[in-house]
Each structure stands twice: as structure tokens, then as C-alpha cells.
N, C-alpha and C positions, 0 to 999 in steps of 0.2 A: 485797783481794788483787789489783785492778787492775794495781798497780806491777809489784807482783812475777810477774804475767802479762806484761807488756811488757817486765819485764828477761827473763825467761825467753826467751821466743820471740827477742830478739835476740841472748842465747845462743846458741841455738840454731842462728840464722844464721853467727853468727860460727865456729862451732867445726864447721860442715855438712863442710867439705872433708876438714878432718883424721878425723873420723869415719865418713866417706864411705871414706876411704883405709883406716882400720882393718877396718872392716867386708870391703874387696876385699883386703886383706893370709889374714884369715880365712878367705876365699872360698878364697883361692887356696891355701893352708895346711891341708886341711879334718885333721881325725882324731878315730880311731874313738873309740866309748867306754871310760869305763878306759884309753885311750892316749894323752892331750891334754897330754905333759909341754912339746912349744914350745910349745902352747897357751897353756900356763899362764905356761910363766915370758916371752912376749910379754905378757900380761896384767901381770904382774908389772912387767914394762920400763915400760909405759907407765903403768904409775901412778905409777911414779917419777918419769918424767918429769913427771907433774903434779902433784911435790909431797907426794904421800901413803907415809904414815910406817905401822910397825906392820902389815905384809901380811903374813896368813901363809897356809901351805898346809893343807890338809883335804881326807883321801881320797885322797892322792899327789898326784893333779892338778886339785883345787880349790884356788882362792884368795878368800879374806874377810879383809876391814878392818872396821875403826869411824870413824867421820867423826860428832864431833861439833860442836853449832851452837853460838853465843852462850853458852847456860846449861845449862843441869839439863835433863829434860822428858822424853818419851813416848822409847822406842826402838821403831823399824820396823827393818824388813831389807826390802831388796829384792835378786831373784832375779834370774840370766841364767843360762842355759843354755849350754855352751860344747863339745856332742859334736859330731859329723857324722853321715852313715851308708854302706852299704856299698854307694854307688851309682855307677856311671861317668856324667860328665856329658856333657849334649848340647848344649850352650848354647855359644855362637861367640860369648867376649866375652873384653876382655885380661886380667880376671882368673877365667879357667876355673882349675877344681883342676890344680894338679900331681900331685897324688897318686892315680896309677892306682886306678880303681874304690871312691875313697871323695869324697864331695862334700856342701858344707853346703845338701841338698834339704828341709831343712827351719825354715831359717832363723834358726840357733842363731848362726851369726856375725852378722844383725841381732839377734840379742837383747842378744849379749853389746858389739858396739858403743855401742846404743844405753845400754847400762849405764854401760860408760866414757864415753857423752859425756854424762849425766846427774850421775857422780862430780863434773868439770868444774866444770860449773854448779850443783850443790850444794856444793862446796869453794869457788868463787868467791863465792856468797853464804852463807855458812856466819855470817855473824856478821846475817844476817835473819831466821835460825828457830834453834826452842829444841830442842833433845833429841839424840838419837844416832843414827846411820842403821848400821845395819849391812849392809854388801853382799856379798852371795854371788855367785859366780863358778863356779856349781854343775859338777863332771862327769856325764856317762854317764847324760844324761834316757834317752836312745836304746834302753836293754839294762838288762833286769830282773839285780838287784832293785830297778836305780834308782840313783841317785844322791843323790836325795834323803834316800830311811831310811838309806842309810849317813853323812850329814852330819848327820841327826839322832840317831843312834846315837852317833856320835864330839861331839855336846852345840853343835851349831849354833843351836841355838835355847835355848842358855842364855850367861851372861857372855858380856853380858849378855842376858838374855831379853826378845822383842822379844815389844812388845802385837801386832803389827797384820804382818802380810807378804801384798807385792806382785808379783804377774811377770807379764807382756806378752809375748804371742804372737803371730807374724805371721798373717796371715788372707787367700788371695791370693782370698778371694771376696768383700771388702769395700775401696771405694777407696782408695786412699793421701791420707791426711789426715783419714780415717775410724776412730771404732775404736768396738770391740763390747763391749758387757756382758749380764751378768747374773745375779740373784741369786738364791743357793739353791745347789740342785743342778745342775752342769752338764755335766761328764765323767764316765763309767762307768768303773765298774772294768774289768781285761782280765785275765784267768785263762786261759794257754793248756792245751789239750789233749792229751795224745799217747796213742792206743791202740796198743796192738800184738793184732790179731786172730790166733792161731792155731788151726790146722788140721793136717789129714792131706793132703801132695797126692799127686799121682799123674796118669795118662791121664784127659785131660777124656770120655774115650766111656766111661769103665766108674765115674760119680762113686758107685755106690753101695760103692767098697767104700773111700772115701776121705770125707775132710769140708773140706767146699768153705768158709776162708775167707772167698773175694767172698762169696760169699751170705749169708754170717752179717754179714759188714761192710754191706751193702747193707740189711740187716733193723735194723741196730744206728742205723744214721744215721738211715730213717726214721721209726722208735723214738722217737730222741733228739729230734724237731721237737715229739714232746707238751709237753718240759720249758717250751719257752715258749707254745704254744697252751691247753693243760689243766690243767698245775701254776701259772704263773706270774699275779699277780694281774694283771690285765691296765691297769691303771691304774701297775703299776711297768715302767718300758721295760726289755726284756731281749732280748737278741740270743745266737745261740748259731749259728756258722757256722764251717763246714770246710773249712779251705783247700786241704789236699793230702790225697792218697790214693796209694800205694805198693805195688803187690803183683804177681807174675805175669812172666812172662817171654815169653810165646809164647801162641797162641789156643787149641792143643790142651793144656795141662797145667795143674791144678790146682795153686795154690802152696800150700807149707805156711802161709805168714803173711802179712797185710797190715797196711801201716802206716796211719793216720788222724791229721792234725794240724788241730785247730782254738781257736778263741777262745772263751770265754763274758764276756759283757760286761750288767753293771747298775748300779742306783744303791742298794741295800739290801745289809749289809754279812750282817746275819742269811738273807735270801733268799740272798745270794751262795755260803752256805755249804751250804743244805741242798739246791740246784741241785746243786752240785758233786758233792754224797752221793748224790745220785738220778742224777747221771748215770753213776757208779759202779756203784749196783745192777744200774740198769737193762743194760748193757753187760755186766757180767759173769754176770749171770741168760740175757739171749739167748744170749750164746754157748754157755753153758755147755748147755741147753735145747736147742739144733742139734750136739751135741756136740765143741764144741771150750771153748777158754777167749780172755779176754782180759785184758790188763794192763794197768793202766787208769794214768797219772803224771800230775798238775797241776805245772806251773809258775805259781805263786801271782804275780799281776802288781801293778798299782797299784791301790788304794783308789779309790772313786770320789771326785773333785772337789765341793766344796762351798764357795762363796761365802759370807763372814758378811754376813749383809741389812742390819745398819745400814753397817758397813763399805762394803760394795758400793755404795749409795745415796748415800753421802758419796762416791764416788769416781766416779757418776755425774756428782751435779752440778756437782763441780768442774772434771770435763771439757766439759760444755757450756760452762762458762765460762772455759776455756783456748781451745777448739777451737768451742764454736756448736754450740748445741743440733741442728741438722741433721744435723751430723758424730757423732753419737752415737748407733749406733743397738742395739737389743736382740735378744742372740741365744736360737735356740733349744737345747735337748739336744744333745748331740753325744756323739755314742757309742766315738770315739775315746777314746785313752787318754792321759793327762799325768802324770807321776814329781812333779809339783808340789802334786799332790793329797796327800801324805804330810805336807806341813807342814798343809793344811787342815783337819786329824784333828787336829792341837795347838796351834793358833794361828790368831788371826782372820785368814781370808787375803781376798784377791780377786785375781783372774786375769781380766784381761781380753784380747780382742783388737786386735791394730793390724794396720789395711789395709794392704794392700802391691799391691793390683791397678792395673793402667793397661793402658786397652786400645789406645790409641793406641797406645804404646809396645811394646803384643802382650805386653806382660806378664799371663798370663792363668792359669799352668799352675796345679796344687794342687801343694802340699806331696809329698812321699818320691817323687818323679819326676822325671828326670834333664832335665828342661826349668824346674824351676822356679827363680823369678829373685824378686827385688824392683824396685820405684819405688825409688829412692834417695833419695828426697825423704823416704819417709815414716821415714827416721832422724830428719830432723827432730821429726817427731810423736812418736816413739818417746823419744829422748831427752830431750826439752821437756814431754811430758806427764807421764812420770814421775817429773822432777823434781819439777812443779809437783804431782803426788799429794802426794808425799812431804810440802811444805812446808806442805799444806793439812792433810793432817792435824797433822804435828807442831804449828802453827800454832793449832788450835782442836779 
């Protein structure tokens, strides 16, 4: 696979500017989830211009093709993610978002460029490898229920049905020309929270002839910290934390209700379930016990993430040998959540990361923060490597 390492990477040189340009076209074009119709049909333009036949739409503002090789053989699909999110940007560069208060902070327009410049180079050598690529152009990773189960819902992962899918995520804590794996388990599910505690309010100086909310809400939350110290096996990672809290107007008055919004996040689909149940009782038992009540709604999120281990391994070591075993390194759990993990529950996936940090450069920020930026370089990696996945596996 030497060759085809060497034609790749000089692909990849070749085609850096034009991709560079799409990528900052995206940047500067961001939109939200569910909303990515120039998205789309820019993605759309430019396939055209490179030639590619049979594009269709999925989910209003998704787009997927089939790019077949030389002959017959295995079908893959590879993913890009093509949302933004609802962030104003802080970054002083020429291509800042136009679009007030939404910008691509988490790097879905390198995902999606580096996809079109990988079509490129796998239509340019399309008569080197055997079988079918199928590319997804996915919307609305960004906003539950995902974009993902609704592309699978609407039969993305059938005609044809691919063995094997692939998608690459930027990583600003690992270098540019650097990328991350690993196999298994590797993102947790996220299941958000929302209570509504009620109460009786009234004058905070006479609380006995009212029912004090806060208090019940302050007993409920640290109630709910047993679900992962006592209940939860301690060998399965689980996270359960609250982000906002809502109640009250003034220091002297008792509210009648307070609001509580949080996450619960694991890697067990069974624990994920009976967590949930218990954080149910338990919230509607204390309240009700200090006499008030509470209302307990999940918003059901993504599945956790699972790498298939031969798969993943195969896709190891053919990037030490596109990129040098150095440039490849192994990650840990990440408690974050990805809408990519939906296809990994039906098909052997792997989801790896690509660097994007340079500190020279002060490229440094994390991901959903209105400073974060990419190395532009590391398109190259992004689109050269995942070509070269592709052809390895379809290849052998």
C-alpha cells in the first residue's frame, strides 16, 4: 500500500488550497441544526463540480452519494457532520462567521471539508480499490434526537448496506498531523434532566406555614450524588451533574417552584436505564416526604459510542503507516457525547480523533467556545487519512 500512501498524501497537497477555501467558506456560513439548507445544497455544488452523479438529500438537509471502485467488493460509508452551534465568535480572522450568534465551534465545517476533499481523492483513484463508498453528509449532530437515528430511521444504512462506517473528529488537545484512537467503549451516553420542584411560597420569616422548594431542591440534588457513589458499579464510569438551577425572586420570599436542569452520562445501556428510574423515585419520594411534589422529564440523548476492536485495530495500523507510528496516539474515555454513536449500535464503526492544536500558532482553545479555531494544515491529515482508511479496508 506504499503507492497508494504516496499518491494519497500528494493528493492531498494538491487539492490543500481548494479545501482550505471550503472549509473557510463553512466557517464563515455556519448554521444551526435542522437548518443547514445552503449548507447542503453548497455541498451539493461542489460535488458537482467534482464530477459526482446520483446525490441525494436525507433528513431535508442531509446529503449522501455512492462512489463506486474498479469492481464488486465490501461497502463502507463514511461520515461528516455538517451542523454549527448557537455561539457568537471571538476569533479576528477573515473568515469569522457572518451569521450573528451561530459559529462552527466545534469543528463540523473541518469535518465536512475534509470529507469533500477525501470524495476527490477517492473518485481520482476510484479505478485502485474495489467495492462502494457510501458518504454521508449527516445534519444536526449538535440537537437531540440527533441526526444520526433520524438517517437511520429514513434506511441510511441500507441500499446499500455498508459492513464497516467511519467518522473523524477534530481533537484541539492533540497536534495537527496527530490523530487519536481507540478501541471499545469510548463516548457515554447523555440523557438530560429537567425537574420542576414545587412548593407552597409565601414570607420567608413565617416558613412554617408554607413549603420551602429550595430546601426540598437542595435535599433532592444531594440525594441524587448516591446514584453514582452507592448505586452505580464503580468500575462502569458514570457522571450525573447539574447545570442550572431557577427559583426565587427576592431574599425575603419563599417561591412556589424551582427549576433543576442536568445531564446523566454512562457507558451501560441497561444501568442507563435503571439510573434514570431511580433518579425518578428518589426525587419524587423526597419531595413528596417535605411535602411538596416534583416533576421529573428526561430528554433521552445519544447512546454511548463503541468502536468494533478488529475494525478499530485495522484502522490503527494503517494510520501509523500513512502518518508514523509517533503521530498515533491512544485515547482515553471521554464522557462527552457524539450522535455518531447511533450508527455504532448497527454497524461496525470506528470514530477516531484528528489533531487540530498548534501552539505556535495560539491555536489552543477546546471545542463549543467562541475562540475555537483549527491548524489548517491538519485538513491535510483529515482528508488523506481518511481516504487512505477507506482504501485499506476496502483493499484487504
Amino acid at each position: 500500500m506504499s503507492d497508494f500512501i504516496q499518491k494519497i498524501k500528494s493528493l492531498s497537497d494538491k487539492y490543500f488550497e481548494e479545501i482550505r477555501d471550503i472549509r473557510r467558506h463553512l466557517h464563515t456560513n455556519p448554521e444551526l441544526s435542522f437548518e443547514e439548507h445552503n449548507t447542503a445544497s453548497f455541498i451539493e455544488h461542489k460535488l458537482a463540480e467534482f464530477g459526482i452523479q446520483d446525490v441525494q438529500r436525507v433528513a431535508n438537509t442531509g446529503v449522501t452519494f455512492c462512489l463506486d471502485g474498479r469492481e464488486k467488493g465490501k461497502t463502507i460509508a463514511l461520515r461528516a457532520d455538517i451542523d454549527a452551534l448557537p455561539i457568537t465568535e471571538e476569533n479576528d480572522v477573515s473568515y469569522r462567521s457572518r451569521n450573528d450568534g451561530i459559529m462552527h465551534a466545534c469543528g463540523h465545517d473541518a469535518h465536512t471539508a475534509s470529507l469533500l476533499g477525501a470524495v476527490k481523492i477517492l473518485n481520482d483513484l476510484k479505478n485502485n480499490w474495489k467495492g462502494t463508498i457510501k458518504f454521508i453528509f449527516q445534519p444536526a449532530e449538535e440537537k437531540s434526537p440527533g441526526g444520526a437515528s433520524i438517517l437511520i430511521k429514513e434506511g441510511i444504512l441500507e441500499n446499500p448496506k455498508p459492513e464497516k462506517i467511519l467518522g473523524q473528529h477534530v481533537m484541539p488537545l492533540i497536534e495537527a498531523g496527530k490523530v487519536g484512537f481507540r478501541k471499545g467503549k469510548y463516548m457515554a451516553s447523555a440523557d438530560e434532566i429537567y425537574l420542576t420542584v414545587k412548593g407552597k411560597g409565601g414570607h420567608a420569616a413565617m416558613p412554617e406555614n408554607f413549603v420551602d422548594p429550595i430546601a426540598i431542591t437542595s435535599q433532592i440534588i444531594v440525594s441524587l450524588q448516591h446514584i453514582v457513589s452507592r448505586f452505580a458499579n464503580p468500575k462502569m464510569p458514570t457522571v450525573l451533574s447539574f447545570g442550572k438551577i431557577s427559583g426565587g425572586t427576592v431574599t425575603n420570599i419563599i417561591p412556589d417552584e424551582v427549576k433543576v436542569e442536568g445531564t446523566f452520562r454512562t457507558f451501560n445501556e441497561e444501568w442507563r436505564k435503571e439510573a434514570l428510574a431511580k433518579i425518578r423515585d428518589i426525587t419524587t419520594n423526597i419531595a413528596e416526604s417535605m411535602g411538596g411534589s416534583c416533576e421529573v422529564k428526561f430528554a433521552p440523548g445519544y447512546p454511548f459510542l463503541i468502536n468494533d476492536e478488529d475494525y478499530t485495530e485495522r484502522n490503527i495500523g494503517a494510520a501509523r503507516d500513512f502518518l508514523g507510528a509517533e503521530n498515533v496516539e491512544e485515547l482515553d474515555l471521554w464522557m462527552a457525547a457524539e450522535d455518531f454513536a447511533s450508527y455504532s449500535h448497527y454497524v461496525d464503526a470506528c470514530f477516531y480523533r484528528l489533531g487540530t492544536r498548534n501552539e505556535e500558532k495560539e491555536i489552543t482553545s477546546g471545542v463549543h467556545t467562541p475562540t475555537f479555531d483549527i491548524d489548517e494544515t491538519a485538513l491535510k491529515t483529515g482528508m488523506g487519512l481518511m481516504a487512505y482508511l477507506a482504501i485499506n479496508e476496502l483493499e484487504n
